[in-house]
N, C-alpha and C positions, 0 to 999 in steps of 0.2 A: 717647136720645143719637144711635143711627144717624140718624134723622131727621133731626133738626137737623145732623148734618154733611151731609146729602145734602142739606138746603136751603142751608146754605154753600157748599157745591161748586158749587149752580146759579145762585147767587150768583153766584160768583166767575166760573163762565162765561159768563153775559149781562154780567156787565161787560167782561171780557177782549172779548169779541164788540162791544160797545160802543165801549170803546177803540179796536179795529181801525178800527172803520169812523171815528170821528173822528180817527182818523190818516189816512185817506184825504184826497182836498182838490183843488181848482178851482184851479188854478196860473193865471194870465194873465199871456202874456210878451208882448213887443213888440221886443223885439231879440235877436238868435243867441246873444248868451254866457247872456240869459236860461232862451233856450231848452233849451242845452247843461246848464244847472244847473239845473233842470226833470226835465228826461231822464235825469240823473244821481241824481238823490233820487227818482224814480218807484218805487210799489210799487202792488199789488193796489187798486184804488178810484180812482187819480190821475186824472183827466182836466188835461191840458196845453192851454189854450184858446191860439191864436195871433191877434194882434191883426192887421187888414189893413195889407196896406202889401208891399213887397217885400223879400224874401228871397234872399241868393247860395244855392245847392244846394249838393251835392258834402258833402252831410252822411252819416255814419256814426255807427248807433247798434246797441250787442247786449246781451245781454241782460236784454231788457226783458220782463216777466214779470206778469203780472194773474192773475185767476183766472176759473171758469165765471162766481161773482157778481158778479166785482169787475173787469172788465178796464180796460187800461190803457186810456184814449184820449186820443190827439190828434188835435186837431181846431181848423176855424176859429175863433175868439170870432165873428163875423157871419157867417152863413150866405149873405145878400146880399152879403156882399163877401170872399170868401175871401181868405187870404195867396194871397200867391205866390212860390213859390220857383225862382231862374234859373238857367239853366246850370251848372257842373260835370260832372263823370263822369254822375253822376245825381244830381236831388234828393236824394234818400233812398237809405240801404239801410239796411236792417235784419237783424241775422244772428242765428241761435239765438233768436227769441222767441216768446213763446205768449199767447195771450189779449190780442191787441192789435188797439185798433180804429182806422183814419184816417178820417177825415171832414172834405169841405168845405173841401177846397187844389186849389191850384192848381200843379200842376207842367209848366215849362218851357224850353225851349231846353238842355235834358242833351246832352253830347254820346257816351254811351253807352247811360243807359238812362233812364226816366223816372224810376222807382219800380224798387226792389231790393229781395226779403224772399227769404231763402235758409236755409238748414240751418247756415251757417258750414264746411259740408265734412263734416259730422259725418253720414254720411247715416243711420245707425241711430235718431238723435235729431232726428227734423225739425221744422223752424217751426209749430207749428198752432194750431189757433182765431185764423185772423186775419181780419178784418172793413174791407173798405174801402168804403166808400161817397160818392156826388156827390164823386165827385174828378175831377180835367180834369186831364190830360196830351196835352201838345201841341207839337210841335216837336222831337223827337229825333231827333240823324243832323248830316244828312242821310243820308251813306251809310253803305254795309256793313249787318250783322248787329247793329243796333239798336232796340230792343224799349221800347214805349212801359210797359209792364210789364213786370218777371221774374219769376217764380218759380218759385224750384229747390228740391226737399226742403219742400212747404207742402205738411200733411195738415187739412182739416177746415176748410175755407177758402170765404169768399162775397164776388163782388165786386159791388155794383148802382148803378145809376145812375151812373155814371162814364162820362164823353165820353174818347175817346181820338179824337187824331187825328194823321196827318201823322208818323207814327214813321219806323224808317227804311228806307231803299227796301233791302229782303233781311232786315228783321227782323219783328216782329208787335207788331200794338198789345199782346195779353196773348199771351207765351211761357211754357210749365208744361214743366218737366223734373221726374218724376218726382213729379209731384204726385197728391192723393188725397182721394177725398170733399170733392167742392169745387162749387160752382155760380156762374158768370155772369150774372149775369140783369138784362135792362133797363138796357144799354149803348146806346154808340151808339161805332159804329167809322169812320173815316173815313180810308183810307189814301190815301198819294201813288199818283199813279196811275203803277200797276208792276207786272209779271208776277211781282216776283219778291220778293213779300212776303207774309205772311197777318196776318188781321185775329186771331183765335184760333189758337192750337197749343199743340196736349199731344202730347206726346212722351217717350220716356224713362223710358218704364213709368209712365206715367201712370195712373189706374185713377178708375171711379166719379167724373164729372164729368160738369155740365149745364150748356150753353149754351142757355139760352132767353130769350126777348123782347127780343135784341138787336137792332139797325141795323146793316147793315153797307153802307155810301153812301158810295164802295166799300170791301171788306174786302182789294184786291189784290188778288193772283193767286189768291189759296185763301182765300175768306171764313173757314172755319173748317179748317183741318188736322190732321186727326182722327192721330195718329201723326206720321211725317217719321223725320229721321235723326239717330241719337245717336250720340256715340262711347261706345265700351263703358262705360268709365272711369266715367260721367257718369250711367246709370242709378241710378234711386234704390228701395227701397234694395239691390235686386240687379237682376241680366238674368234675367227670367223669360221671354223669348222673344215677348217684343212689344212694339212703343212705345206702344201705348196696347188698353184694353181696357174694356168698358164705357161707353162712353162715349154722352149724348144732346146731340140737335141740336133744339130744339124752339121752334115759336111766332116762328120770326125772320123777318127780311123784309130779303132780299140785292136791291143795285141793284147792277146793272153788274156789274165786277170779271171775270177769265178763267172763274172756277169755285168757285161757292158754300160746295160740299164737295167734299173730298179723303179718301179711305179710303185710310192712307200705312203699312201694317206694324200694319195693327188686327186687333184676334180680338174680334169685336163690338161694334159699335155699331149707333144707334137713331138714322137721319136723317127728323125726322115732320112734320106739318103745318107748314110753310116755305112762304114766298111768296120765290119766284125772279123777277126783273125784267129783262128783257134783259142776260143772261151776255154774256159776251163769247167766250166758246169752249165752255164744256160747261157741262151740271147740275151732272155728278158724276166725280171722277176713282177710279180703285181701281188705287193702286199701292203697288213693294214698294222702298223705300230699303235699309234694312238686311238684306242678306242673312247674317248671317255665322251657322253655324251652331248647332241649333236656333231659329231661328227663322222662326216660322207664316205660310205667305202668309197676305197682308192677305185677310180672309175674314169671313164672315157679319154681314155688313152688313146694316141694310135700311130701304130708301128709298121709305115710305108715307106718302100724303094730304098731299103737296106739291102746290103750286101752279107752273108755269112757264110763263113766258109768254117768247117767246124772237124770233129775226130769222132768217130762212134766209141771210143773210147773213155772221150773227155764229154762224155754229152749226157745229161739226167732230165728224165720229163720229157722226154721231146723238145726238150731246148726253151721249154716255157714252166718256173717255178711260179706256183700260184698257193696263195698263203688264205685263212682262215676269214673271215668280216670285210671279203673285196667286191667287187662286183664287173668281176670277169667279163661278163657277156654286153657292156657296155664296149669293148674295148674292140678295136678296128684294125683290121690286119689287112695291107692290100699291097700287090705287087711285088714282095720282096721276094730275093734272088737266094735259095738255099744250097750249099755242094757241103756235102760231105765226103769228107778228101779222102779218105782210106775205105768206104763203101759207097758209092755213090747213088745206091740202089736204096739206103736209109735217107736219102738226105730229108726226106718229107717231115716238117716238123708236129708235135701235135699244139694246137694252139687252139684258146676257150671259145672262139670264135670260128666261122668259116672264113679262109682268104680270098679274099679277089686277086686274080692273075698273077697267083706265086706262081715261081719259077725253080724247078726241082732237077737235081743230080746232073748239074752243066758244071765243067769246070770254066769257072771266071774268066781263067787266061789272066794274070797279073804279070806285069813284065819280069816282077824279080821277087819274089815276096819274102823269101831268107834272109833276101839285104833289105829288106824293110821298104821296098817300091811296090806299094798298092796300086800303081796306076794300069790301068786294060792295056794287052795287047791291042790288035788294028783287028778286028771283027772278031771282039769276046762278045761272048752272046751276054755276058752282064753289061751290054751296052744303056745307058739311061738309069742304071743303079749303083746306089753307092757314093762315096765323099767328091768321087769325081764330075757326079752328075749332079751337086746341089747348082741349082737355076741361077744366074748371073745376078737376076734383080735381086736375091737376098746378100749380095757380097758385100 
């Protein structure tokens, strides 16, 4: 008898487990109210397919909720022809959700944000496992503190392949307030040309986040903005005495822009094989925005087996901006490859620290660098430096 109810029982749960998953389902909408009634009946398994064609934005959706197996996704129906979604506040926001994946839209002309995914306010219970991939955001702002991306309160988060471009002059293609174990990876950034924007920023107790094999053509004034300035309020999920921590920079390849990297209120980060391309004022800047009690000058940084190829025209400080309440000589320089292209004889940069085994006034050898091919010739002495030389194990 116990037997046989124990084969009942296991019965009954491969069918329950069965059922679930045929209640999952392949929705294909082709107009917004479809979509809204999609999004409304979503659970664990749903993929929401959108037909191509265009879309008004200014859409708001919460709690949408998948699982590790069964996440929710929306996504293009054709991959070669994505929706597209116009103008409003932003396309999207999404508040309070987990396990949700976009794929394969189009978002543009928001005049706040592109794309929004946020905690809802709730910072103890934040957004995570969220997944966005080949998404294009393009056209937000113009002006002010406009961000081609948000994300505020996202734990356990990957963005890849996604073109951002032309967000808004003072905001960032991707902004992270308070976000957590999250990775970047094989973007492409292309900001309005402005001092006064970044391509990447985590901020706001940011923690455990990877930027790697990005484009940033240009990323603005601070390719990536490792910290910056939060109001207290805004920390997620407390003030632990720094805007960002942990943080890597790896395998990317910056054109133009004032300054690739910014170390802005950090206690640790990892800036490593990078290909730098005529900055516009520095490699690297290490400052302190937030000062307000208990918290760490921006400190132990460090800035190895980069590539910089730079103009003595376009060059201030010796290629290293260092700002007021930091703590400079914490911070670790080693290996990297310097030329400066029209004096060779300047190339040596001045930096708060001494370097281990920089490398001064070599031309690179880059097969094509005008058409935008960073990769070495066959015996450039910058061999082992640079986005070409990030180690296979980190791919």
């Amino acid at each position: 008898m116990e037997r046989l109810v124990c084969q009942l029982f296991g019965a009954m749960l491969v069918l329950g487990l069965l059922g679930c998953r045929a209640m999952a389902e392949d929705v294909t909408v082709s107009d917004l109210q479809a979509l809204r009634d999609a999004m409304a009946a979503a659970q664990p398994g749903t993929r929401i397919l959108i037909a191509p064609g265009d879309y008004p934005g200014g859409l708001y959706f919460s709690d949408l909720h998948g699982t590790e197996e069964q996440p929710v996704v929306i996504a293009g129906a054709d991959p070669d022809h994505p929706p597209r979604f116009v103008g409003g506040g932003q396309a999207f926001h999404f508040a309070e959700v987990s396990h949700l994946q976009l794929r394969d839209l189009v978002l543009t002309g928001g005049t706040g944000n592109g794309l929004n995914i946020d905690d809802g306010g709730t910072f103890d219970t934040p957004a995570h496992h969220i997944v966005l991939e080949r998404l294009t955001v393009t056209d937000v702002g113009p002006e002010g503190n406009r961000d081609g991306i948000k994300l505020s309160g996202v734990d356990d988060f990957a963005v890849r392949n996604c073109r951002i471009e032309r967000w808004g002059d003072g905001g960032s293609g991707i902004d992270m307030v308070g976000c957590h174990r999250g990775i970047i990876e094989s973007c492409v950034f292309r900001a309005r040309v402005s001092d006064r924007s970044e391509g990447v920023q985590a901020k706001g107790g940011c923690r455990d986040i990877t930027v790697r094999r990005c484009l940033f053509a240009p990323g603005g004034g601070r390719g990536v903005n490792i910290g910056g300035s939060t109001g207290l309020e805004f920390f997620r999920p407390k003030v632990e005495g720094f805007e960002a921590k942990d943080i890597t920079v790896e395998g990317n390849v910056f054109v133009g822009g004032f300054a690739p990297v910014a170390f802005v209120g950090v206690d640790g980060a990892n800036v490593r094989f990078n290909t730098v391309y005529l900055p516009g004022r520095w490699a690297l800047r290490i400052l302190q925005e937030t000062t307000e009690p208990g918290f760490v000058p921006s400190r132990h940084g460090v800035f190895a087996d980069n590539l910089i190829v730079f103009r003595s025209d376009q060059w201030g400080e010796g290629g290293c901006n260092i700002g007021p309440n930091t703590a400079p000589e914490t911070f670790t320089f080693a290996r990297n490859f310097w030329y400066c292209s029209d004096q060779p004889d300047r190339s040596r940069p001045t930096l708060p620290t001494p370097e281990a085994e920089g490398v001064y006034g070599l031309d690179p050898l880059f097969v094509d660098a005008e058409a935008g091919d960073f990769a070495l010739q066959p015996g450039s002495p910058a061999a082992g430096k640079g986005h070409t030389a990030l180690p296979e194990e980190t791919q």
